[in-house]
N, CA, C and O atoms as a GROMACS GRO file, in nm:
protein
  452
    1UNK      N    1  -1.984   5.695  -0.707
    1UNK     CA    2  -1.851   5.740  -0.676
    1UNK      C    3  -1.750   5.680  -0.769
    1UNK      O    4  -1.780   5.621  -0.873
    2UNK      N    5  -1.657   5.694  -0.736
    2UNK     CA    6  -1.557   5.650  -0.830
    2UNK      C    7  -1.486   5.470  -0.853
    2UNK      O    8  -1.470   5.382  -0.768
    3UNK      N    9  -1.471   5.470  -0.938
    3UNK     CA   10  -1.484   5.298  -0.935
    3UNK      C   11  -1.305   5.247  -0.863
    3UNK      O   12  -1.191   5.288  -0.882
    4UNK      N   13  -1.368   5.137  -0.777
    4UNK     CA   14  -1.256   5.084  -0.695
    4UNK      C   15  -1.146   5.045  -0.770
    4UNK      O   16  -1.042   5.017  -0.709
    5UNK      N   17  -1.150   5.040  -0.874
    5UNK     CA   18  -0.996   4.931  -0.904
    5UNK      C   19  -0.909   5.052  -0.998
    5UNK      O   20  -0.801   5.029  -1.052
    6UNK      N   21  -0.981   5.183  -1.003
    6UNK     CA   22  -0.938   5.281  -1.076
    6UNK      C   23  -0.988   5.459  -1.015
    6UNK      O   24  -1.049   5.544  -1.080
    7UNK      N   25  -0.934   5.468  -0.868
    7UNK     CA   26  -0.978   5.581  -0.782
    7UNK      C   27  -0.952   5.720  -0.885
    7UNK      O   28  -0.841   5.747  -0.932
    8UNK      N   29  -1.081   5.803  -0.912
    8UNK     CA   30  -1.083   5.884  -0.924
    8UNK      C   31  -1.143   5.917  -1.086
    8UNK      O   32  -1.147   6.032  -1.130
    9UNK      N   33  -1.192   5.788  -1.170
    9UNK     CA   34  -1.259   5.755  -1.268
    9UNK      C   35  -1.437   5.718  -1.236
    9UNK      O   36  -1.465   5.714  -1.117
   10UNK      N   37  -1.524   5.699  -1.310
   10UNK     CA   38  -1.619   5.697  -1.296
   10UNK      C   39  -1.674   5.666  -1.434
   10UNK      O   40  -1.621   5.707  -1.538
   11UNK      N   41  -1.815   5.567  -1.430
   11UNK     CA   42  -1.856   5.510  -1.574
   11UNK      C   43  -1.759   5.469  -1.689
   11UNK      O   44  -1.766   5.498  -1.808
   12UNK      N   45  -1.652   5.384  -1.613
   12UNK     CA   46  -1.523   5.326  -1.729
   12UNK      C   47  -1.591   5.266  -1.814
   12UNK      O   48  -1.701   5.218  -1.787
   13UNK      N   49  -1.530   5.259  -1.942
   13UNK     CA   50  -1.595   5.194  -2.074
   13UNK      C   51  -1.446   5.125  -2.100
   13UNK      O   52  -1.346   5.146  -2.031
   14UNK      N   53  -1.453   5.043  -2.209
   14UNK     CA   54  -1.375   4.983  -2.300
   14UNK      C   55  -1.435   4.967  -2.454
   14UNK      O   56  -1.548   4.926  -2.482
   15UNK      N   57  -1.327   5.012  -2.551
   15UNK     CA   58  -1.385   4.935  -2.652
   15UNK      C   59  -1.257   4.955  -2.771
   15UNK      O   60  -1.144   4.986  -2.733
   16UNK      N   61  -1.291   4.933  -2.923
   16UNK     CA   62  -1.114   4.945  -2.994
   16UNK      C   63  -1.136   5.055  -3.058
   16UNK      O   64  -1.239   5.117  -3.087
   17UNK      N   65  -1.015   5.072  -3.080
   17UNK     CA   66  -0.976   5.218  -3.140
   17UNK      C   67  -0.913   5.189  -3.290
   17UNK      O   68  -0.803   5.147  -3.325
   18UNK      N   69  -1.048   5.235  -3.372
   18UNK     CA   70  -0.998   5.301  -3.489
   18UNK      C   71  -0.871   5.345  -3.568
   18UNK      O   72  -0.827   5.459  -3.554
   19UNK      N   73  -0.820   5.268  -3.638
   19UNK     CA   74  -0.650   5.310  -3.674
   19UNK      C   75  -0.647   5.455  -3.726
   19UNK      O   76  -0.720   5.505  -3.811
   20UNK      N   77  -0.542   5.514  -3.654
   20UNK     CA   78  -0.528   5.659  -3.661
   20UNK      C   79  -0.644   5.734  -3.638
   20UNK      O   80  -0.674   5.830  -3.709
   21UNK      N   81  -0.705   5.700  -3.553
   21UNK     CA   82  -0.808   5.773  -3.466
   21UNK      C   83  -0.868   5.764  -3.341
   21UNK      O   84  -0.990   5.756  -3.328
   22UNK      N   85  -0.762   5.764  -3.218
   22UNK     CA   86  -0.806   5.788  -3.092
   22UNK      C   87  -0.932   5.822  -3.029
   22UNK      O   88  -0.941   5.813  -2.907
   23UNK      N   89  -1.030   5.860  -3.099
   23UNK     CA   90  -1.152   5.930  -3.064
   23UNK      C   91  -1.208   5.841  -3.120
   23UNK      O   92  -1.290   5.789  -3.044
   24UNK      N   93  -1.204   5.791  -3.226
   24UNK     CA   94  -1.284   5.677  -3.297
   24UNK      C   95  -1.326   5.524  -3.243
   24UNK      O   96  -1.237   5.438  -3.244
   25UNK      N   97  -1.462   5.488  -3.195
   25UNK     CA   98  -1.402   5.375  -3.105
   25UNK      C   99  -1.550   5.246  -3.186
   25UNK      O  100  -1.649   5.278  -3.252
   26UNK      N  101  -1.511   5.123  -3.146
   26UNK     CA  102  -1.598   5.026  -3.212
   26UNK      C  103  -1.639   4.976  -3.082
   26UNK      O  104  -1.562   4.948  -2.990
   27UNK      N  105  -1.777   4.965  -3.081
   27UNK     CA  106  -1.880   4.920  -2.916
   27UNK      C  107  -1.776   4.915  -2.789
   27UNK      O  108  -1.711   4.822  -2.741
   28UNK      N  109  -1.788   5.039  -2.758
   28UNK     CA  110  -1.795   5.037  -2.568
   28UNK      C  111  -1.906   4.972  -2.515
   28UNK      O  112  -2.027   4.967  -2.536
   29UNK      N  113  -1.805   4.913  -2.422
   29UNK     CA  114  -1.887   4.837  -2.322
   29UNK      C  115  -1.813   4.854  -2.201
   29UNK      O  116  -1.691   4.867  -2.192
   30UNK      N  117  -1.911   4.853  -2.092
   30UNK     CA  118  -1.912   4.905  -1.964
   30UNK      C  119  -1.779   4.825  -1.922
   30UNK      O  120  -1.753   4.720  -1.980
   31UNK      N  121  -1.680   4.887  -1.804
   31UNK     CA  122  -1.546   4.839  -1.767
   31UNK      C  123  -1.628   4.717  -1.706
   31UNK      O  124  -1.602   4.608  -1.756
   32UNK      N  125  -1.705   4.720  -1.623
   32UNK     CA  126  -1.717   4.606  -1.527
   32UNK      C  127  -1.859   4.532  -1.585
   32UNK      O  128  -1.965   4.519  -1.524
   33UNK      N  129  -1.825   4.485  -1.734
   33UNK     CA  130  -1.957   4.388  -1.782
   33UNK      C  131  -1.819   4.230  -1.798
   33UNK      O  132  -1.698   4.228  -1.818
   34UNK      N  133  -1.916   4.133  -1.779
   34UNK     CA  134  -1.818   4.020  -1.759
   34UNK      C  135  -1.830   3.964  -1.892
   34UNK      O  136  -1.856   3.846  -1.915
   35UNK      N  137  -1.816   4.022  -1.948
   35UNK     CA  138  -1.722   3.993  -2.146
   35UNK      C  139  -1.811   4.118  -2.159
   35UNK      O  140  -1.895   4.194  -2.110
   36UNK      N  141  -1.689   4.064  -2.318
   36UNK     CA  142  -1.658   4.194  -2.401
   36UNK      C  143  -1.665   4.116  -2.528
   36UNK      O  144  -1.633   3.998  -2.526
   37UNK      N  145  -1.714   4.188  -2.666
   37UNK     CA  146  -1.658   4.121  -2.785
   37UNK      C  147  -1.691   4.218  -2.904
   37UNK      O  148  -1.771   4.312  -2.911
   38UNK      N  149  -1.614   4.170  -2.986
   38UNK     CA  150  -1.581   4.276  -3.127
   38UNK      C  151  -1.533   4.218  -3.206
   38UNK      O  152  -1.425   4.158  -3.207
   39UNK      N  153  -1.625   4.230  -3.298
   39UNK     CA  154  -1.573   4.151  -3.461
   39UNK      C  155  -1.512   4.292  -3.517
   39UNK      O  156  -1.557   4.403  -3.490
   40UNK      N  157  -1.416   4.268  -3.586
   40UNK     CA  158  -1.307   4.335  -3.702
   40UNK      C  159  -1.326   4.317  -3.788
   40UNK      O  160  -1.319   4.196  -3.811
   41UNK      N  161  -1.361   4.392  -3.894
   41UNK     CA  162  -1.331   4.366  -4.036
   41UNK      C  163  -1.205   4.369  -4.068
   41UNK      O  164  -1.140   4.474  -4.057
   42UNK      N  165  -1.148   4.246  -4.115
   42UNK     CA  166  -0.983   4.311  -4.176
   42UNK      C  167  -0.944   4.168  -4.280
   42UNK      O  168  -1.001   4.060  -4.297
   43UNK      N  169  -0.835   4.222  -4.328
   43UNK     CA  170  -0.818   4.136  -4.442
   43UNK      C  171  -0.664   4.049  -4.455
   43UNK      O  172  -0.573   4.121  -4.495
   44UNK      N  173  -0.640   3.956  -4.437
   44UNK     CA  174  -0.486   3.866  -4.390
   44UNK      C  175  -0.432   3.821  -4.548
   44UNK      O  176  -0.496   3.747  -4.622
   45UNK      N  177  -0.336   3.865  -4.573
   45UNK     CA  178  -0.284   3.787  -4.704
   45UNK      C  179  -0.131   3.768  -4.720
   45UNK      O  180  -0.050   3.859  -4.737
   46UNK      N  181  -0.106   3.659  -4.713
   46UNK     CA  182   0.028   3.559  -4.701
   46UNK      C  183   0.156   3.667  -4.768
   46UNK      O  184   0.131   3.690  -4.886
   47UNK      N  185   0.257   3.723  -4.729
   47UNK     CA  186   0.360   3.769  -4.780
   47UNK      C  187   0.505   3.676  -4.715
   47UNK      O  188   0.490   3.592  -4.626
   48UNK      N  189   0.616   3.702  -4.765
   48UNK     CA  190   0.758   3.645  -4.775
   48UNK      C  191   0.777   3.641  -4.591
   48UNK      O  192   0.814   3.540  -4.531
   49UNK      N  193   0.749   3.752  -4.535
   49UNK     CA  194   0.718   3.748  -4.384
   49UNK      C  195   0.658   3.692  -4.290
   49UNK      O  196   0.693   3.697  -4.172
   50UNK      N  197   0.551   3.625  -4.341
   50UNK     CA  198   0.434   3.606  -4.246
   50UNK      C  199   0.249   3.636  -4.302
   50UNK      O  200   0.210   3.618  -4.418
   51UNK      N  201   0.187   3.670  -4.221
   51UNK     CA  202   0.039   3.694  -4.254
   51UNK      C  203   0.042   3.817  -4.229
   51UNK      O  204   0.091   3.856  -4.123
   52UNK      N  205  -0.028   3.932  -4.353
   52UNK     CA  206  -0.009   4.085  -4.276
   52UNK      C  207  -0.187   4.123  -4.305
   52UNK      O  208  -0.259   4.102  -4.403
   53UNK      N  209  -0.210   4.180  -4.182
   53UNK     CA  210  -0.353   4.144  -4.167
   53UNK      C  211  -0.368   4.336  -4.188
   53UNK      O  212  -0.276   4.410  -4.155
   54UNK      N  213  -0.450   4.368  -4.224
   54UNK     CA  214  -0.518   4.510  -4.207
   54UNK      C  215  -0.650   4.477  -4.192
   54UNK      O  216  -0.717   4.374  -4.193
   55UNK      N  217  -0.678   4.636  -4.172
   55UNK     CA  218  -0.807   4.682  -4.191
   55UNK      C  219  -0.847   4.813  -4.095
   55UNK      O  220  -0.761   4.876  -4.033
   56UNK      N  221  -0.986   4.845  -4.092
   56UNK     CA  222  -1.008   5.016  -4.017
   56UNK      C  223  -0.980   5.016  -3.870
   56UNK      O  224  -1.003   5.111  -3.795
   57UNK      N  225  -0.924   4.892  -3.834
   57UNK     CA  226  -0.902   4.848  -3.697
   57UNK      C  227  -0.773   4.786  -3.615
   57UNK      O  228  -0.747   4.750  -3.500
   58UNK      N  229  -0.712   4.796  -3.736
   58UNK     CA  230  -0.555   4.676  -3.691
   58UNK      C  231  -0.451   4.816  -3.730
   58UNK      O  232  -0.424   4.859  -3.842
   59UNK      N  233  -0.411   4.860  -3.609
   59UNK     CA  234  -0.264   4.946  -3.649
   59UNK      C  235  -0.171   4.919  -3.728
   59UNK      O  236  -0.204   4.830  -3.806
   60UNK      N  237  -0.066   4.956  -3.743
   60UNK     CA  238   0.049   4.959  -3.836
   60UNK      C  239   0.157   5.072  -3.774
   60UNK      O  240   0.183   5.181  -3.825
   61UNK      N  241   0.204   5.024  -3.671
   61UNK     CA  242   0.320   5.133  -3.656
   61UNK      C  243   0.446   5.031  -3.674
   61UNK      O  244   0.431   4.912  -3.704
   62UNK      N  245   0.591   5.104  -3.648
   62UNK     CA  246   0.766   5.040  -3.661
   62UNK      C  247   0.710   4.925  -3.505
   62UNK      O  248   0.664   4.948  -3.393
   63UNK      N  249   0.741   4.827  -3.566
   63UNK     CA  250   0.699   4.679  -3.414
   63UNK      C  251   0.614   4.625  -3.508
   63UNK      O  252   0.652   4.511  -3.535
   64UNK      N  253   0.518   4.658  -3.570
   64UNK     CA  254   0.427   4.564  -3.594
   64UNK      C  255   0.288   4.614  -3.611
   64UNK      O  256   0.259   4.732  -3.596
   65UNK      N  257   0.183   4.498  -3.649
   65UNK     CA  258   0.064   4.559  -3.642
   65UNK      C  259  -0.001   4.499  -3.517
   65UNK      O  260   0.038   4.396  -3.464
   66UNK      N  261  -0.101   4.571  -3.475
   66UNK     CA  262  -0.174   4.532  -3.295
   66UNK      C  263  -0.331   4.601  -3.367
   66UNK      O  264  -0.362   4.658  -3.472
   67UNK      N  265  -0.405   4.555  -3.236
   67UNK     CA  266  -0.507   4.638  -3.218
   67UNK      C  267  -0.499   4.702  -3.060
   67UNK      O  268  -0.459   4.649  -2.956
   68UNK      N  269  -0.568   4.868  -3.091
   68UNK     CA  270  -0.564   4.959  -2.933
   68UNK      C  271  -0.723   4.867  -2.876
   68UNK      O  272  -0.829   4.858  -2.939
   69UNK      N  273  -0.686   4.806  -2.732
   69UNK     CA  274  -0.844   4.852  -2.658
   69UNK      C  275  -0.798   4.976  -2.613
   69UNK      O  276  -0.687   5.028  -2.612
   70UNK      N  277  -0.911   5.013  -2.575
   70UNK     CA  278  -0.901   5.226  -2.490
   70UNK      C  279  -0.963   5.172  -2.375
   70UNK      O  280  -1.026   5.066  -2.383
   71UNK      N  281  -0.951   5.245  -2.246
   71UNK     CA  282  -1.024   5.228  -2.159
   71UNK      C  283  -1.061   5.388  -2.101
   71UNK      O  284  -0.968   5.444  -2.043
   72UNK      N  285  -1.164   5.446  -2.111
   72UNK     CA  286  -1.183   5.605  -2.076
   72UNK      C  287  -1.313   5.583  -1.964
   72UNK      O  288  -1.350   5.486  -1.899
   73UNK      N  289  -1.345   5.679  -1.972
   73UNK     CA  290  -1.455   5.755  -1.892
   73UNK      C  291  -1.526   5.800  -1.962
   73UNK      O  292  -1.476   5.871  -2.049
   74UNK      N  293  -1.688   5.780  -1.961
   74UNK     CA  294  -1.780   5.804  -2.030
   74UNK      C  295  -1.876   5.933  -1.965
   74UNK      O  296  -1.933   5.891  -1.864
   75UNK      N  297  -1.905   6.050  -1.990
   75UNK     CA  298  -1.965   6.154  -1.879
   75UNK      C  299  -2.123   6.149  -1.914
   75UNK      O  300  -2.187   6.056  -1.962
   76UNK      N  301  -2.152   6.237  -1.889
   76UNK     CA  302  -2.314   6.243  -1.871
   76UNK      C  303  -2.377   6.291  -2.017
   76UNK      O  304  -2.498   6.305  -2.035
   77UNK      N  305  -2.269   6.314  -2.125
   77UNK     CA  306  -2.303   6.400  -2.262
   77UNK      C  307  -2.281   6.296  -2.326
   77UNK      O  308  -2.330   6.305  -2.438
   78UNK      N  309  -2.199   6.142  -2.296
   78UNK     CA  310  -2.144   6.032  -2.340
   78UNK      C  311  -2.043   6.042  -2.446
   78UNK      O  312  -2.029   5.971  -2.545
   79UNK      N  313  -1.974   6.143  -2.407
   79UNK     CA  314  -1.808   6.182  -2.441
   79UNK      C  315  -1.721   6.092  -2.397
   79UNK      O  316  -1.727   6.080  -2.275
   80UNK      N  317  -1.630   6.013  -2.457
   80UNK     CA  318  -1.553   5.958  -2.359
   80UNK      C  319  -1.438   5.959  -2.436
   80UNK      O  320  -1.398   5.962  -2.552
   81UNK      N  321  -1.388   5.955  -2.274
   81UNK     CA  322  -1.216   6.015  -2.238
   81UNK      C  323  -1.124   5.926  -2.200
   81UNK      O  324  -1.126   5.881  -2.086
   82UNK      N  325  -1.018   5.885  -2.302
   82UNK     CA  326  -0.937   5.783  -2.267
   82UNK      C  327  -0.872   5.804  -2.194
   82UNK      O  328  -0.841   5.923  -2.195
   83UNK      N  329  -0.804   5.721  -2.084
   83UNK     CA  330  -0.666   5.730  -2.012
   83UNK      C  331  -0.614   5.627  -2.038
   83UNK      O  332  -0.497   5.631  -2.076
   84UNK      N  333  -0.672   5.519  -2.028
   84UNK     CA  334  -0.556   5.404  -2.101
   84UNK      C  335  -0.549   5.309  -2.196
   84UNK      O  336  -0.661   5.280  -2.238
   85UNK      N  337  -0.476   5.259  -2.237
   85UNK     CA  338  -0.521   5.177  -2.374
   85UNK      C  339  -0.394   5.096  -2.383
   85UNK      O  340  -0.277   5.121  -2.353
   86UNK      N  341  -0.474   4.958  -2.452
   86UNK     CA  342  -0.359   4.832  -2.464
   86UNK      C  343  -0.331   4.754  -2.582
   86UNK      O  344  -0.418   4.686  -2.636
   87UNK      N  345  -0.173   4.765  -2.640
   87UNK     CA  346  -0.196   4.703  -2.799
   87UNK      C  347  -0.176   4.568  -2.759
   87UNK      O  348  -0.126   4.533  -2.652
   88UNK      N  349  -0.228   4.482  -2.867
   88UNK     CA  350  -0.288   4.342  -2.898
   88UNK      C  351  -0.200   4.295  -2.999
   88UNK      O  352  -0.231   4.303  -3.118
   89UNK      N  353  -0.079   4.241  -2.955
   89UNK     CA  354   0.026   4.234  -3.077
   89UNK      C  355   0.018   4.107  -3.182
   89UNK      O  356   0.030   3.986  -3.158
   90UNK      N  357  -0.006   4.173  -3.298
   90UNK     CA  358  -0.062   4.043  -3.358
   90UNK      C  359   0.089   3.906  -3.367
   90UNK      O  360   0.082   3.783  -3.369
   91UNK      N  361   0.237   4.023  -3.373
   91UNK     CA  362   0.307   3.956  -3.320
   91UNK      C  363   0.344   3.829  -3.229
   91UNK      O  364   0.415   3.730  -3.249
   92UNK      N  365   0.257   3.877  -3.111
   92UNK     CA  366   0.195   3.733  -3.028
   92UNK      C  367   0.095   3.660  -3.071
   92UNK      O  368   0.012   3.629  -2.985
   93UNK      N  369   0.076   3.618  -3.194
   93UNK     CA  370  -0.003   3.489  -3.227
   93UNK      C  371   0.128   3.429  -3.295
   93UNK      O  372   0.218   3.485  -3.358
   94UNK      N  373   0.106   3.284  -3.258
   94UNK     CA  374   0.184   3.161  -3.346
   94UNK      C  375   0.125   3.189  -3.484
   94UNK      O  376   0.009   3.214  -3.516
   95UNK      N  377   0.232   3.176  -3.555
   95UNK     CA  378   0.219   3.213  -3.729
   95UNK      C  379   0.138   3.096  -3.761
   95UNK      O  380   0.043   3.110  -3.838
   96UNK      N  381   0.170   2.960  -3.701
   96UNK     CA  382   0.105   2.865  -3.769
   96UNK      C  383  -0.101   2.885  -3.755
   96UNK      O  384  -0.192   2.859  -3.834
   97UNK      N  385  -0.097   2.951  -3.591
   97UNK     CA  386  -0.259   3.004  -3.605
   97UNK      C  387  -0.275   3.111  -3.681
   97UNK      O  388  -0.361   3.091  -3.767
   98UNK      N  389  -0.216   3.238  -3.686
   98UNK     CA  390  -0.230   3.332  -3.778
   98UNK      C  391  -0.252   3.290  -3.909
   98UNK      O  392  -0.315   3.367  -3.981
   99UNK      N  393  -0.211   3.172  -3.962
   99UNK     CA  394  -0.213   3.122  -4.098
   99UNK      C  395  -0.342   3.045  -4.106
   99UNK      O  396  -0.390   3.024  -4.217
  100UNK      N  397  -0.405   3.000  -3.995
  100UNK     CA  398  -0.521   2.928  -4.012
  100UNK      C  399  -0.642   2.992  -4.032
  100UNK      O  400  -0.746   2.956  -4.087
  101UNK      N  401  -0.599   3.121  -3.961
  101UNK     CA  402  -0.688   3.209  -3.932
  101UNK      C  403  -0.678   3.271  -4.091
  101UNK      O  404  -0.784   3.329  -4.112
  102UNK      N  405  -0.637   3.275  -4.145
  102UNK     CA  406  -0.652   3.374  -4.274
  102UNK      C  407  -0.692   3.300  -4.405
  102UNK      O  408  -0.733   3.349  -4.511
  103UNK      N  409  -0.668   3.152  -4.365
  103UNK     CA  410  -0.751   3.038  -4.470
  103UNK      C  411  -0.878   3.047  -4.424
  103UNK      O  412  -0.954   3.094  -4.508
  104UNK      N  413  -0.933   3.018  -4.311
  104UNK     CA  414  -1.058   2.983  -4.281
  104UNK      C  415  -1.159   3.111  -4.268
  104UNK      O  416  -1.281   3.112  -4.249
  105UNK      N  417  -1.034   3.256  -4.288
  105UNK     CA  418  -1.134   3.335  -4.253
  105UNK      C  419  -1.217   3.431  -4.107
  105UNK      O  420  -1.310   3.512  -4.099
  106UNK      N  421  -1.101   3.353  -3.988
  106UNK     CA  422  -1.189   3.412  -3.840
  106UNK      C  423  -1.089   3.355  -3.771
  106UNK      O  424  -1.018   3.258  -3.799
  107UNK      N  425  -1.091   3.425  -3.678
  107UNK     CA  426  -0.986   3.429  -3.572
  107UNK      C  427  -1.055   3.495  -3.432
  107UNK      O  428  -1.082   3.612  -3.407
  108UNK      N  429  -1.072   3.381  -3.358
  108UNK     CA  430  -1.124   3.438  -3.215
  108UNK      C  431  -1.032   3.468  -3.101
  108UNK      O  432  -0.948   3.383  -3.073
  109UNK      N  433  -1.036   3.564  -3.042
  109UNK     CA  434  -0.911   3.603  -2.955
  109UNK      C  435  -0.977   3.578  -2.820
  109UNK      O  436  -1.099   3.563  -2.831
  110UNK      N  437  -0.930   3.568  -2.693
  110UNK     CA  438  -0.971   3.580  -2.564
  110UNK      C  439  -0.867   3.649  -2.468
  110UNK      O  440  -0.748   3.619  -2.484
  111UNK      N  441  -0.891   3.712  -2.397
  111UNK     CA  442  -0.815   3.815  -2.286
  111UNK      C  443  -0.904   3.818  -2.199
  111UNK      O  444  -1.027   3.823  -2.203
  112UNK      N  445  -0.794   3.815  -2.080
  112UNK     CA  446  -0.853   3.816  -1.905
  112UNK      C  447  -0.855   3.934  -1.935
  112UNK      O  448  -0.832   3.984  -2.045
  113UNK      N  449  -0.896   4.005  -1.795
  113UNK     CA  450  -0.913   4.119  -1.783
  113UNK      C  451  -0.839   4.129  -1.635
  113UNK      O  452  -0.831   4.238  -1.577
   0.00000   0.00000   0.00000
């Protein structure tokens, strides 16, 4: 039946969304598995601003750059259908970690759920 914390959904997934591609997603994993994780390829290099990080995974819209999680519904053909999704503002990292993170190379994030 439909999952309790989201009436009227069924087989929720999570996983990130592809810059400029909503349909495009990097490992779904089941809504209710107790972690989640995803390495990014992307690339951080020091400008007059700050650290500006890209790659096939880190947005770029007017605010800033983020990453989308999606959260959809997965059906029986394993199509899945977003309804919601959450940006990851790289904004909210302290510059001084953002900067560590782009010397050393890796940056581990953690989010409740």
């Amino acid at each position: 039946g439909p999952d309790s914390d989201f009436p009227g959904y069924e087989n929720i997934h999570v996983g990130v969304q592809r810059k400029d591609r909503p349909g495009e997603l990097l490992d779904l994993h089941p809504g209710d598995a107790p972690a989640a994780s995803w390495t990014l390829e992307c690339t951080a290099r020091s400008t007059a601003d700050g650290v500006e990080v890209t790659g096939p995974y880190i947005q770029n819209r007017l605010g800033g750059r983020f990453v989308y999680l999606s959260w959809g519904t997965v059906d029986e053909a394993g199509l899945f259908s977003m309804f919601r999704r959450a940006k990851l503002m790289f904004s909210d990292i302290e510059p001084e970690v953002l900067e560590a993170a782009a010397r050393s190379g890796h940056r581990t994030g953690r989010l409740g759920l």
